[in-house]
N, C-alpha and C positions, 0 to 999 in steps of 0.2 A: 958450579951450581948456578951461578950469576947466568950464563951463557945459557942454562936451561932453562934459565927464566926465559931470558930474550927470546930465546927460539919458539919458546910456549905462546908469548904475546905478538910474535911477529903469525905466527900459525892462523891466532885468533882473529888478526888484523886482517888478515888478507882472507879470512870466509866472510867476515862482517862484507870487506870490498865485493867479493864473488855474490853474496845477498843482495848487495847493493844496487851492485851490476844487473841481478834479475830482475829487480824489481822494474829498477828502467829501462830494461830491456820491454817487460810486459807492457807499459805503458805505452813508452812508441809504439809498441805494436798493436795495442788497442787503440791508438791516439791515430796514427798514420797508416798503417800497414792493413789492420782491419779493424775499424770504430764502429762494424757492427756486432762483434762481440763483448755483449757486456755481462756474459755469467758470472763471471766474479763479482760482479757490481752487485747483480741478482740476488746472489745469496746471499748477502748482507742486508742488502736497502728490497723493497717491494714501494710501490704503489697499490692502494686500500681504496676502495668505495664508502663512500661514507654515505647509507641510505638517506632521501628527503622522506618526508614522512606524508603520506597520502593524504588530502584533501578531506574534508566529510562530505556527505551528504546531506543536507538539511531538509524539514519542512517548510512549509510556510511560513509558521512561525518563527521558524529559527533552532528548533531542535533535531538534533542527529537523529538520522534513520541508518545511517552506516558511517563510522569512524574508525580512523585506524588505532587501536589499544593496543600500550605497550606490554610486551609477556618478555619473558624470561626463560632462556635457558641456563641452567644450575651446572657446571662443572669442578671437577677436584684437581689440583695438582695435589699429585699425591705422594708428591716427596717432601712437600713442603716441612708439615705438621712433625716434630720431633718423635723419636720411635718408643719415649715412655708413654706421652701422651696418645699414638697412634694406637698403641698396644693396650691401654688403659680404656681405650673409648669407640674402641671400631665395632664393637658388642652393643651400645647404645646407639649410636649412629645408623648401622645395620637395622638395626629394631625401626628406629624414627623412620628411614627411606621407604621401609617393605610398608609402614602402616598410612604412611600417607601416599604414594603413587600406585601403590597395590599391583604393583605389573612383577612382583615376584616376593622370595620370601628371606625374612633377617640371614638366613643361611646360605641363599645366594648371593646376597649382597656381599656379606663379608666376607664371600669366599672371594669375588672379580675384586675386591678395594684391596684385597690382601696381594692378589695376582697383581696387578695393576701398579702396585707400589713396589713388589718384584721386580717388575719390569720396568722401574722408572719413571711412568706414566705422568705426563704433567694436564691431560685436554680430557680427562676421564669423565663422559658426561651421566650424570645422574638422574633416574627418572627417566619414563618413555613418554616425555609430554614437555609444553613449554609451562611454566605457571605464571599467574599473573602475582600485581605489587603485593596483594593480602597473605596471597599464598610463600610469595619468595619471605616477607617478613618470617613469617614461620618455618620457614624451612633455614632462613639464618641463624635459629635459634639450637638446631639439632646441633651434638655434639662435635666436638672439630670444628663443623663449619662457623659455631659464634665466634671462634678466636679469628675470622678474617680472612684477609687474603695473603697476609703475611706472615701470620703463625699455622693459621688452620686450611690455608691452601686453597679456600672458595675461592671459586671464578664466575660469573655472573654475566652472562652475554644480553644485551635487550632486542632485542626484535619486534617490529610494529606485527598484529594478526589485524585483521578486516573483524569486527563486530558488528552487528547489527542490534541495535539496542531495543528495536520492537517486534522481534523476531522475525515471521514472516509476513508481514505486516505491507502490502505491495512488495516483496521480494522479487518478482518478476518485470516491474517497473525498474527498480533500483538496482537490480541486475548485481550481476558477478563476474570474476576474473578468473578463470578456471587453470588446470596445473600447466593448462599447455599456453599462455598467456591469453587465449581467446578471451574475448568479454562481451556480455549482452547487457543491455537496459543501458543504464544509465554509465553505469559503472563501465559499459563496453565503449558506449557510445562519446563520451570526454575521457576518456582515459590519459587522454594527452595533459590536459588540463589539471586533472586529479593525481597523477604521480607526483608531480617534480621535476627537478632536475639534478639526480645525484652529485654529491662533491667529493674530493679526492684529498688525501693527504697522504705522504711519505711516511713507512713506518721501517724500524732497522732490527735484524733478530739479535736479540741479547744474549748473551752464555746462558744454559737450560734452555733454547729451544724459543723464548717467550718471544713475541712483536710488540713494540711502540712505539708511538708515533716520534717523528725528530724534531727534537728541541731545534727554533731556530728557521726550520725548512717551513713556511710559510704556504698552508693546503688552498682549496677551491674549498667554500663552505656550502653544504648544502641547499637548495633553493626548495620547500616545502608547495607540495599541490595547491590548486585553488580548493578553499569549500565551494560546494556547487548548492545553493537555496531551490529547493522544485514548489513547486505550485502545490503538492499533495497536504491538503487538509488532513492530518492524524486521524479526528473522531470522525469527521466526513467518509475517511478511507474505513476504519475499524467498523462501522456502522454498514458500509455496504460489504465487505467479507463478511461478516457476521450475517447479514441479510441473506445473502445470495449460500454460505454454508446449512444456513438452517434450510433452505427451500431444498436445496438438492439433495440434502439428511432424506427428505420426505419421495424421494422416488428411488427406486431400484433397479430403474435401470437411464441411468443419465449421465453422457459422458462428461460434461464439466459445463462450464457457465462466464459468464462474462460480465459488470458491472460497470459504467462509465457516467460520472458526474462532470459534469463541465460549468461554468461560470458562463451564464450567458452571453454578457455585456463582452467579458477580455477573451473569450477562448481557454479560459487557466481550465488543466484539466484537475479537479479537485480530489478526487478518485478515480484509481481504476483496480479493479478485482479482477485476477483469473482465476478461473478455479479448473484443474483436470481431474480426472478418476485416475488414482495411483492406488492400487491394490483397492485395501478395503475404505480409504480417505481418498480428499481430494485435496491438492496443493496447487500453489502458482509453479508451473513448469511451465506452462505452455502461454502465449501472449493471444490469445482470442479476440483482444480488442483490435490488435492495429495488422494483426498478424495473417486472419484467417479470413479473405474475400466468397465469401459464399452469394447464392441468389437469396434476397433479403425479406423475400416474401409480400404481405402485404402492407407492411411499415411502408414500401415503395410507390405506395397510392396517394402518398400527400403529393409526392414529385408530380404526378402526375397530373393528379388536381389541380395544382401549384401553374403547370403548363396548359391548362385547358384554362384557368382564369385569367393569368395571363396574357396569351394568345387572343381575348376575347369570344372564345368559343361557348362557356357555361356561365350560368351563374347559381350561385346556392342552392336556390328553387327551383331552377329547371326539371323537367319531368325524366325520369327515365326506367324505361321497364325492365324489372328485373324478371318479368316472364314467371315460369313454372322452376326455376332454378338452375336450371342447364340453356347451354348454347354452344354451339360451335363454327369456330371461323377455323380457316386455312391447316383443315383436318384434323384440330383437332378443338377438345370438349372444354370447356369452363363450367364450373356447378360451384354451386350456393349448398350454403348447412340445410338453409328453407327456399321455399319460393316465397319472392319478396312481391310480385309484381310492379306495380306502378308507385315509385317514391320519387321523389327529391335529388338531388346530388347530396346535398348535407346528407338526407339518409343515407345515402350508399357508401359513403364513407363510414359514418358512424357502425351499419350494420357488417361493414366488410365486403359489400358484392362484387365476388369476383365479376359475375356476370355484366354486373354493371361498368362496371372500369373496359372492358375489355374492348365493350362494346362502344362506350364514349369514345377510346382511342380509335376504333377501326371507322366512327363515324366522321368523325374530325382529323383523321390523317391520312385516312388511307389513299395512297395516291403520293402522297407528300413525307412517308415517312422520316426521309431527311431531315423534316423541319422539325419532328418531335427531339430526334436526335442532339438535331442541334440546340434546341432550347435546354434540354438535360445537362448537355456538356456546357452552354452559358451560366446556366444555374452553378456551373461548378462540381455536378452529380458525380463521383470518381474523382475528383481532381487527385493526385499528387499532392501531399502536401511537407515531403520533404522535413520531417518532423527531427525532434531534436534528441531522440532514443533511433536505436535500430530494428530493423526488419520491420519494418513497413511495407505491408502486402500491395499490390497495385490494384484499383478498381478498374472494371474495364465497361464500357457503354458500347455496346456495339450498333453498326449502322448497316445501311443497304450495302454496302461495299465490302461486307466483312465477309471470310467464310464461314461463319456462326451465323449469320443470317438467313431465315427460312422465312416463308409465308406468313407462319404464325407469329415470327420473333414482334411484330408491334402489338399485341394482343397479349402477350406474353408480359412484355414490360411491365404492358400495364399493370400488372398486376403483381411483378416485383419476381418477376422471372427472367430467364435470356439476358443477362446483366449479371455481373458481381459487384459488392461492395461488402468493404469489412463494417462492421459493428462504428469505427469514430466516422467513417464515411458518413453512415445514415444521422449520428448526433449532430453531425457538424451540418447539417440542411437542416434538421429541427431546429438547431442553434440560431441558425440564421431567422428562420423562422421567427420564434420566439423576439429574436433582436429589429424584430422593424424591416428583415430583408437582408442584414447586414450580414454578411459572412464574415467568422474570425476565425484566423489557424489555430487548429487546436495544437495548447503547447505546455510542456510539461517542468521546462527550467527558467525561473525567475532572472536568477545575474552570477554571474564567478564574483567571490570575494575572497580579498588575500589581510589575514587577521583583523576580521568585522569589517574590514573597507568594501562598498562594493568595484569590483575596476572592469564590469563590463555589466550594462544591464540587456535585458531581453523584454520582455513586458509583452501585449496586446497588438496584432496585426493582421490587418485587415486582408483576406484571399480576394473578396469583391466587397464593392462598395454598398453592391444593388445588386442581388442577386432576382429580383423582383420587385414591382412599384410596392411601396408600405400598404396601400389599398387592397392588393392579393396578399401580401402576410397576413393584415387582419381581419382577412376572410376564410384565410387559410387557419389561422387560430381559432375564430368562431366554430370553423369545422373539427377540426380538433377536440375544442372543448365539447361540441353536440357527441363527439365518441365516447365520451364519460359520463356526459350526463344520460343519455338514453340507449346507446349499443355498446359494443362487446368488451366497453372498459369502465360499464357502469359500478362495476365492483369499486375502483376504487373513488367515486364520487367522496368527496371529502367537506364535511360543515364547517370546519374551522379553515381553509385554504383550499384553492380550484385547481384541480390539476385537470391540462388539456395533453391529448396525448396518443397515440394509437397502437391497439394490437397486431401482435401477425404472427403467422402460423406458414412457415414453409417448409418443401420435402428438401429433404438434400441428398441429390446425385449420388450413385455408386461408381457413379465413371465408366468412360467406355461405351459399350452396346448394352450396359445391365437397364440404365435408366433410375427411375425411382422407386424399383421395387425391386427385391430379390428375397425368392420362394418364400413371396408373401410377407414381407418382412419388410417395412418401409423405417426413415430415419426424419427426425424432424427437427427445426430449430423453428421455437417457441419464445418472442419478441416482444416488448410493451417501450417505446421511444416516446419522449415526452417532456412538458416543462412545468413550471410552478413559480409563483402562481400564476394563472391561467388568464387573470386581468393584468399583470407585471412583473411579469417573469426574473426571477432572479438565478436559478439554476435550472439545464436540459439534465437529462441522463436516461440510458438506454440499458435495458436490462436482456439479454439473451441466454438462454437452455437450449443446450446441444443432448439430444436423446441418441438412444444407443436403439439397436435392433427393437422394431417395434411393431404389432398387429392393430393396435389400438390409437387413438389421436393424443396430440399433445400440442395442446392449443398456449397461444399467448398469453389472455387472460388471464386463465388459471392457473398457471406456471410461473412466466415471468411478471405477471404483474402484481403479484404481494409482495415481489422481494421490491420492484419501483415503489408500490408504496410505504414499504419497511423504512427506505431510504430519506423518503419525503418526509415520513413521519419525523423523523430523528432531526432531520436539519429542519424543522418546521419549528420543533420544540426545542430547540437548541441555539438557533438564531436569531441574533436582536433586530434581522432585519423586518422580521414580520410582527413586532413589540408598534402597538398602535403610539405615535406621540402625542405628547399631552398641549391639550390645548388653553390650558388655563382656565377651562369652563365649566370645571366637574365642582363636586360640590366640595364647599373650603372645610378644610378640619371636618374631612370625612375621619369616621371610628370604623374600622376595618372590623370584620369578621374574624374570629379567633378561637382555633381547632383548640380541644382539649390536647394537653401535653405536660412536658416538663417545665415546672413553673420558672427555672433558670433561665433553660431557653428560649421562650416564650418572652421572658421581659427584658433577654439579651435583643433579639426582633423587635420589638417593639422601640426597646430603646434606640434604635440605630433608625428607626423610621420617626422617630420623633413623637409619639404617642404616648400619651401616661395612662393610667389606672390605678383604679384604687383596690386595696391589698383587704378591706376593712371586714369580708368574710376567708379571710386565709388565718386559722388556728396557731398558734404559738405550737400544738404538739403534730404539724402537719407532716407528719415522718416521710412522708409516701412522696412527696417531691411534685405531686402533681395538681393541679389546676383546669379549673372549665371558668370561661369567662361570657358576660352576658352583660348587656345591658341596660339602665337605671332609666326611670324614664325621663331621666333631663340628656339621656348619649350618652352618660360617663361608661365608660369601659368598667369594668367590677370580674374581679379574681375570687374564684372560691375555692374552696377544698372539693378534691376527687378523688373518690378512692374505689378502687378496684376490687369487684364481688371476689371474693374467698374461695365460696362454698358454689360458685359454676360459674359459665363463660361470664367474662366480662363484657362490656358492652365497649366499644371501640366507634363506632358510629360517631363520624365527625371529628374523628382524628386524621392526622397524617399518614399514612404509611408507615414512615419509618417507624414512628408512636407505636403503634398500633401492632407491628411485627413485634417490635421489642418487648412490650408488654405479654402479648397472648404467648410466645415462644419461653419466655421467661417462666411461662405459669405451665408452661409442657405442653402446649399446642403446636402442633405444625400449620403453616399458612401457605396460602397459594391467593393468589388477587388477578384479577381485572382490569383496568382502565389505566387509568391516571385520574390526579385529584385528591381530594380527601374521601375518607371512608363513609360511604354512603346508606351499603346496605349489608350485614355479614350473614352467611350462612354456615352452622345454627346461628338461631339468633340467640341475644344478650340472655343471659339466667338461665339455657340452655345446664341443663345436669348430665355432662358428657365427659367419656374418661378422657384422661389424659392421653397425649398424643396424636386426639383428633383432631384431623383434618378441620381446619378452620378460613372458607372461601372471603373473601373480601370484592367487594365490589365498589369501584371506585369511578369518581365524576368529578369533571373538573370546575359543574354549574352549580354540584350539591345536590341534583337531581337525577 
């Protein structure tokens, strides 16, 4: 028996040695023989990516226009969960999944959870979506899944998605990463900057199939993107979509639109809107401002101006005939809306004459065209400006030397023809303009910062220094401003702030041998570029409408220039830059003027400006909460009771707005108003015996008048 033992453990001794022997056999042979097999290694150990987490996007301000938020994908190991508990709870579970991700129903679910646990299933993903923190909490709470990741088998993956927290809100600026990695805007354009740099750690697969990382083995930690801060003004940007959506709402036939604010002084581009025709709306899809070089029409007549003062050739008052409204040089016709005859240059800007530019240029260059040329391309006209987003269209200026050059091509210019420029081309010469001469690159990203630090700035830069002596700029402005005040941009004349600025009205090519018309069907892009205010400018901005198939006109004016002054309106009344400062000379312990309202609120305002009043006609049972105030003939401010007629409209006159909606809606009236201001004049008026629901107009001023 003894002997069968021995022989048993000599057996055993000598497979242990023969194991032994393989093992280090494999070794040397992986070690020496061939060390670049290392599948064995493979299946055991991997190397993991450990994502950096993308950058934001910022405004101006400092608040995210796109961040990357972290979501959640939800998975089961499904053998975890003991089979009383499985069996007790896969009926509610079921139910929970089907009512919250709705992409099937409690009967399929527990049918795959039951398959799935069949078949050993430990990475069983739940839901056809990722969810985010609010949502994953809730769904930790469903059956099974509360007990964990080590009784109830949840697994819980995080994954950053792209948000955009003001929807499409410049979308087209801030751009995207699309599935095949391509990127536009912003997002395309720093992509370098805004990923990261992934890091790496060692993870080992456990018995059950599971990966985690190795205690010990020492990873690469992720390096997180820069935030990127842009120049875009939120309300600035939301003010001109808003503008530029409402204007194009009002036509039926218009392919999309353009909107571009700029910062005189730095170049900061403050807003920029695209708008395309997508089915029955229109969205940012398409980049109109930097993207699309068309002929610019007669916006292109300041240039020219610009080069005829300049040059020494005109000055403001110089005479020149606009004739019977037609002319034609180098075969071909220039026409006028009117016959203008004999005006001004200021006039002929102000009215738009083709006629007149066309003929200024062929009087003062012809012969020498070069030299117009060249002044345009000094000015900077076209430049390149190598911006800091993508797809930047190229302006082109052509010369005598070009193949696009014909007879008429200087006659042409003039008047914003035989040339392209996109939409920030022609801002950035107003710009200049506006700035005293001074051209600045227009630029859309402020600095990279890594957690609030900034660690690279960008800021204001200058393309030319002098694009022109200051002398032609403020002559150049003067004419400008005469286009608002008396021709074809007198619409937006403004009493509270000067806007100088100019319309224009161009066809746009069909390409090819069609030219500008096809079976009578012509296309047009409707312009108003310009600044504010008109004595000290603080922002340019240019507004463009691109028309679809058209028989009819579609002029600048009337088109793009209510949505210019939509824009102006907003940041006029929004900006403390045009708040007059005090000069210490008004009168001391002035008693303001004081709207009927809620007597809270009213003596919360007051209190915060330092004003007192006396209470000494406000009743002990004054239920109604509200107050009209007037006063005493020594000044004192004096609070009484007001109360609101019963038995027909109330009277609201001389309240606020807000007052004044809340009250009359309160009492069943709908409202619709006018102006800004307090409430000046209502229609019906006050004691008015009208049913409920009526229509109640308000007309509001901001003098009281």
């Amino acid at each position: 028996m003894i002997t069968g033992i021995f022989k048993k453990m000599a057996f055993i001794y000598k497979l242990f040695v023969i194991m032994a022997l393989a093992i280090m056999g494999k070794i040397a042979y992986m070690q020496f023989i061939n060390p670049t097999d290392t599948t064995a290694v493979e299946i055991a150990y991997r190397e993991e990516v450990i994502e950096a987490i993308r950058g934001d996007i910022l405004s101006s301000d400092g608040r995210p226009m796109a961040t990357s938020v972290p979501y959640y994908r939800v998975r089961l190991d499904c053998v975890v969960a003991n089979e009383d508990t499985f069996k007790k709870y896969i009926d509610e579970l079921s139910s929970s999944l089907a009512g919250f991700f709705k992409d099937k129903s409690a009967r399929e679910y527990k049918k795959d959870l039951e398959k799935a646990r069949k078949e050993k299933k430990r990475y069983k993903a739940l839901g056809n979506r990722l969810v985010d923190y609010a949502e994953l909490a809730q769904v930790k709470q469903f059956p099974i899944l509360r007990l964990g990741a080590n009784r109830g088998g949840l697994i819980v993956e995080q994954q950053y998605k792209r948000n955009n927290p003001y929807g499409r809100l410049a979308y087209r600026t801030i751009g995207f990463i699309n599935t095949e990695g391509v990127g536009v805007g912003i997002e395309g354009s720093c992509d370098y900057y805004l990923k990261g740099t992934p890091g790496k750690q060692t993870i080992q697969k456990m018995l059950g199939g599971e990966w985690r990382p190795v205690t010990g083995v020492e990873g690469i930690a992720p390096k997180d993107g820069y935030d990127i801060q842009t120049t875009i003004d939120i309300e600035i940007q939301e003010a001109a979509e808003k503008a530029l959506r409402e204007q194009l709402a009002k036509g039926m036939n218009i392919e999309g639109g353009t909107a571009i604010v700029m910062e005189v002084e730095t170049g900061a581009i403050r807003a920029i809107a695209n708008m395309k025709k997508m089915g029955d709306g229109y969205d940012e899809s398409y980049n109109y401002a930097i993207g699309d070089a068309t002929e610019p029409g007669s916006v292109f007549k300041l240039m020219t101006l610009v080069s005829l003062l300049e040059d020494g050739y005109v000055t403001l008052e110089d005479p020149i005939d606009g004739g019977n409204g037609k002319w034609s040089y180098g075969g071909h016709t220039y026409s006028d809306t009117h016959a203008y005859g004999m005006m001004d240059v200021k006039t002929a800007l102000a009215k738009s004459s083709n006629v007149a530019f066309a003929k200024l240029a062929v009087r003062y260059y012809e012969g020498q065209e070069q030299r117009f040329v060249d002044r345009l391309n000094s000015m900077k006209v076209g430049e390149r400006f190598n911006l800091d987003i993508q797809g930047e269209a190229r302006g082109a200026i052509y010369g005598p030397g070009d193949a696009m050059w014909s007879r008429s091509s200087l006659s042409s210019m003039a008047i914003g023809y035989s040339t392209l420029l996109t939409p920030l081309h022609t801002l950035t010469f107003y710009n200049a303009i506006a700035n005293d001469g001074k051209m600045m690159k227009p630029y859309f990203i402020e600095n990279y910062q890594e957690n609030g630090e900034i660690v690279k700035n960008f800021g204001p830069k200058e393309i030319s220094g002098s694009i022109c002596s200051k002398e032609t700029a403020a002559k150049a402005r003067q004419a400008l401003r005469h286009v608002v005040e008396v021709g074809t941009g007198r619409f937006l004349n403004n009493a509270k702030f000067q806007i100088a600025g100019k319309t224009g009205t161009a066809r746009i090519a069909y390409g090819g041998k069609i030219g500008y018309e096809k079976n009578g069907y012509r296309r047009y892009q409707a312009s108003f570029a310009g600044f504010y205010p008109a004595d000290n400018p603080k922002y340019s901005a240019i507004v463009i409408l691109y028309s679809g198939d058209t028989r009819g006109n579609f002029y600048g004016g009337s088109w793009a220039g209510p949505v210019f002054r939509q824009i102006a309106d907003h940041i006029y009344s929004t900006s403390s830059d045009w708040v007059p400062v005090l000069d210490g000379k008004g009168e001391k312990n002035a008693v303001p003027k004081v709207a009927v309202g809620r007597l809270d609120a009213q003596s919360k305002v007051l209190s915060e400006l330092g004003v007192g009043f006396e209470k000494s006609d406000i009743r002990e049972n004054n239920r109604s909460g509200w107050a009209k105030f007037s006063k005493d003939t020594t000044g004192r401010l004096i609070a009484s009771n007001w109360y609101a007629e019963s038995d027909s409209l109330a009277n609201v006159v001389d309240m606020g707005l807000k007052d004044a909606i809340y009250l009359l809606e309160n009492s069943g009236y709908r409202v619709t108003f006018q102006g800004y201001g307090k409430v000046v004049k209502q229609i019906p008026e006050a004691g008015s015996k009208v049913d409920k629901d009526t229509v109640v107009n308000l007309i509001l001023s901001e003098n009281g008048d």
